[in-house]
C-alpha positions in Angstrom: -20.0 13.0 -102.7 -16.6 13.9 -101.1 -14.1 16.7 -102.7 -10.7 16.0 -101.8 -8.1 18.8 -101.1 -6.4 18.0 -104.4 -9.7 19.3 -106.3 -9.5 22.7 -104.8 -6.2 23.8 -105.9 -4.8 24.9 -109.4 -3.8 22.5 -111.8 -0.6 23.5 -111.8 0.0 22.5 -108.5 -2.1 19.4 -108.1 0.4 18.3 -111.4 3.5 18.9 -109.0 1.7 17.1 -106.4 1.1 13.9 -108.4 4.4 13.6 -109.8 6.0 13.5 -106.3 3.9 11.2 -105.1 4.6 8.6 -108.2 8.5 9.4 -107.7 11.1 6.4 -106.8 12.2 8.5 -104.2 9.1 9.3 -102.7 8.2 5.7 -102.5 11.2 4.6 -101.1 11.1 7.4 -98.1 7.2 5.7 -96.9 8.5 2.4 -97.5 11.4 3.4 -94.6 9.1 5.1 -92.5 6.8 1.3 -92.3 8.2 -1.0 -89.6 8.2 -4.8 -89.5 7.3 -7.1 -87.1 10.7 -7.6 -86.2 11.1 -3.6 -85.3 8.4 -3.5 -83.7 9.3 -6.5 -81.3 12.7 -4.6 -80.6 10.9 -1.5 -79.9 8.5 -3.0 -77.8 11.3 -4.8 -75.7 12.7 -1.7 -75.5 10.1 0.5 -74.1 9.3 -2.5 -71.6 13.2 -2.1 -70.4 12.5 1.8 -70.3 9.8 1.3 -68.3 10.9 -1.3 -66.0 14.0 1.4 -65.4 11.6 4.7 -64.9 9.9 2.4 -62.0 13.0 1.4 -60.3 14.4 5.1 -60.4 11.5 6.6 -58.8 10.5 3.7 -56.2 13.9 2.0 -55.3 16.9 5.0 -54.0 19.0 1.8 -53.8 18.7 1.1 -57.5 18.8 5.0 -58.0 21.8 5.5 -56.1 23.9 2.2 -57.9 23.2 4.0 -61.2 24.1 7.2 -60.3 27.3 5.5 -59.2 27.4 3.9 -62.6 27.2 7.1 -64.8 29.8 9.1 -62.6 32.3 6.8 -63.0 31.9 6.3 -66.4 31.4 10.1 -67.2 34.9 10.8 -65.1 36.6 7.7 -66.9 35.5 8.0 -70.4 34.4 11.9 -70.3 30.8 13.3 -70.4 30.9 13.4 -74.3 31.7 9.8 -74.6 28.7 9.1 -72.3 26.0 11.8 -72.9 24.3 13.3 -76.0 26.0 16.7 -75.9 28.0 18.9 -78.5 29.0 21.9 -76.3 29.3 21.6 -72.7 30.3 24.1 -70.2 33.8 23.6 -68.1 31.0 23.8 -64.6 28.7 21.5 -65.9 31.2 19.2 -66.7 32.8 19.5 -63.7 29.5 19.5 -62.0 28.5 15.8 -64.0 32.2 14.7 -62.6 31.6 15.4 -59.0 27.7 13.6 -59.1 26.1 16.8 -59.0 23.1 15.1 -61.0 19.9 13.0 -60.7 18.8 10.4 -63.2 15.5 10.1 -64.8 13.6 8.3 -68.1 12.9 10.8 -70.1 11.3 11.4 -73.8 14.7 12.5 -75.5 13.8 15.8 -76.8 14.6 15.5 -80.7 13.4 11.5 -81.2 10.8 11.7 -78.4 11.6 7.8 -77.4 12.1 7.3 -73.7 15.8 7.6 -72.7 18.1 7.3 -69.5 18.8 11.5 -69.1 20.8 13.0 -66.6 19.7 16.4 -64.7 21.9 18.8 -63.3 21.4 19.8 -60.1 20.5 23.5 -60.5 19.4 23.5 -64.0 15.9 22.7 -64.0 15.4 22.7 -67.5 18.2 21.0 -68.7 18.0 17.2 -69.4 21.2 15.6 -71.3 20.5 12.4 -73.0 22.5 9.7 -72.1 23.7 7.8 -75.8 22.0 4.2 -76.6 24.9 1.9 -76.0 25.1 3.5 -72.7 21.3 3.4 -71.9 20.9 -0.4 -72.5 24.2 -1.3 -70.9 22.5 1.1 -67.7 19.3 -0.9 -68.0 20.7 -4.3 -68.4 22.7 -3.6 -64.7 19.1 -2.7 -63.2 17.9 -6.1 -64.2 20.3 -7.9 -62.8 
């Protein structure tokens, strides 16, 4: 004979509990969080492009160096915030992303843990900047051609 959690707390919470669970709302938030088939195709597709771009960054410097090209120019054309995941920025590090002081890498982001193009500055070990989605799949689609 089991005992679930529920039976060793106080009515009055186990009352709160069950309520929650049988809200509209709380049934609508799980029914978000399940994917379809259809999602999960996308996602898969994705992490295969991911992962076909993580092996030519650390294995080919030529396909390395012709994205690094990519992302400077694009960061000094359309500015770093157009490009990369960042609210506040230094003046140096911007200056730093403009002058291809930086290495590219695919990384987990670090709020959504999915796999992402990042850029690292040189000298800040720690730091990673994200680069945004549309930007990411536009990268990866170059590397496949």
């Amino acid at each position: 004979m089991s005992d679930s959690y529920i039976d060793h707390i106080p009515s009055q919470e186990r009352e709160k509990i069950r309520k929650r669970m049988r809200s509209p709302e709380a049934y609508e938030q799980l029914r978000e969080r399940v994917k379809g088939p259809d999602d999960l195709e996308r996602e898969m597709e994705r992490n295969e492009k991911m992962a076909e771009m993580r092996f030519a960054l650390e294995t080919e410097p030529r396909a390395h160096d012709m994205l690094k090209k990519s992302v400077e120019n694009d960061i000094r054309e359309k500015g770093a915030e157009t490009v990369l995941e960042t609210i506040n920025m230094s003046p140096d590090l911007t200056k730093a992303l403009e002058q291809g002081k930086f290495r590219l890498a695919v990384s987990s982001h670090p709020v959504t843990h999915v796999d992402q193009l990042m850029v690292l500055p040189e000298g800040a070990v720690q730091e990673k900047l994200p680069v945004k989605l549309s930007f990411s799949d536009t990268y990866s689609a170059q590397l496949a051609a």
